[in-house]
Every structure is written in structure tokens, then in C-alpha cells.
N, C-alpha and C positions, 0 to 999 in steps of 0.2 A: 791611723788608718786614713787615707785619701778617700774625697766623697768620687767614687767612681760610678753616678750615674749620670754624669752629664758627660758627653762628646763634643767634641767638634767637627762638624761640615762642612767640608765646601763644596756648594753647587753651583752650577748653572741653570739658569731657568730661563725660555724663551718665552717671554709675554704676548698673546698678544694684545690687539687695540682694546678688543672686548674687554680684555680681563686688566688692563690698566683703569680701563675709564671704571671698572668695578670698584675697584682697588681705590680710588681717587674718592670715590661717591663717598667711601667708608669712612673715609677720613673727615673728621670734622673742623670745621669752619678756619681754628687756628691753624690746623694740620695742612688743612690748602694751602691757608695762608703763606705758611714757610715750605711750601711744594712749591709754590711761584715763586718764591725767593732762590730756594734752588735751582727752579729751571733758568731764572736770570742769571745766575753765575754761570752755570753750565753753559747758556746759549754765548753771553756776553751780546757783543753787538751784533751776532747773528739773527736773535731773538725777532727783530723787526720784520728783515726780509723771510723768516720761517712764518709769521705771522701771515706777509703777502700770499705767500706759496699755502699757507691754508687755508687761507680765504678761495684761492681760484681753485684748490682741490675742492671744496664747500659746495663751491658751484657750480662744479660739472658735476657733483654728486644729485644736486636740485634740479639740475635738467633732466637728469636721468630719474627723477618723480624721486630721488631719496632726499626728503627735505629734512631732517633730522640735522644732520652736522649742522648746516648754515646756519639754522635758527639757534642750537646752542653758540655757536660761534659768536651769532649777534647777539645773545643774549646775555652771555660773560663780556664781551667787549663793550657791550651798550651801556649795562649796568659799571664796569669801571670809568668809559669815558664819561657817565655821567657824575660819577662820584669827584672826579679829577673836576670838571664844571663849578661845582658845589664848594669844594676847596678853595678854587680860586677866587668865586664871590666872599666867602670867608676871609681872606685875605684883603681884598678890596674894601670890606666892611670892619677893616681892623679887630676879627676876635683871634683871638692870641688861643691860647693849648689847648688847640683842638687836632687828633689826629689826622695827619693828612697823606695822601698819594702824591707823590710827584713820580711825575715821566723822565 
């Protein structure tokens, strides 16, 4: 006898901004982690210039008094570029296996 309570679906689902940045929150630290991974392959070398284009959308959102994106915006980029900073003194001061970001 076949276990007949499982199906298979397939749907479509239109996210929007709201409910990714949900969805995102949910996921824990590793889970980002390989969500930025993915979004790199996905983007490839677009990824930089998509970066520009969300920074000036950031900031016409802050002129318009919605200060929310920028500040997450700065706040994920700040905290990476700082990390990337950290590594490279690491490097300069010769400590060997330590994880590191590179750009």
C-alpha cells in the first residue's frame, strides 16, 4: 500500500518587500549567511551596480523622512566593510586560520 498523504504542489507565490524582509529576519545567522551566498551567484557581477541603485533608492526614501532602509542599508554594509578592515589587519599581522571575507 502507497503512503498516500503526501501531494505534490506547485505554486506561485508573489512576495512582497514586506514579507521577504520577514522571511529573511527568520532565518538564522548561518541561514543568511548562505542567502548572501546565493544572492551572489544569482546577481554575479551585477550584484555591485544593484548595490548602487539601492543605495540612491535608500535615499530618496530618507528625504522623503523614511529613514528606515538607509540606516539598515548602512548598517549591514558598515558592519561587513568593517569586518573586511579586521581581516586585512589580520593578514598584515600574520595570524593564519582565521575565517575571513574577501570582496
Amino acid at each position: 500500500m502507497s503512503d498516500s498523504r503526501y501531494i505534490t504542489v506547485t505554486a506561485e507565490a508573489h512576495l512582497t518587500p514586506d514579507q521577504l524582509a520577514e522571511c529573511f529576519w527568520e532565518l538564522d545567522s548561518d541561514e543568511q549567511a548562505r542567502f548572501m551566498a546565493r544572492l551572489h551567484q544569482v546577481a554575479g557581477a551585477g550584484l555591485g551596480f544593484q548595490a548602487i541603485a539601492i543605495r540612491e533608492s535608500c535615499e530618496r526614501l530618507n528625504k522623503l523622512g523614511e529613514y528606515a532602509a538607509l540606516d539598515a542599508f548602512q548598517t549591514l554594509g558598515g558592519h561587513a566593510y568593517k569586518f573586511g578592515l579586521v581581516n586585512e589587519r589580520l593578514d598584515e599581522w600574520g595570524i593564519p586560520d582565521v575565517p575571513r571575507v574577501r570582496a
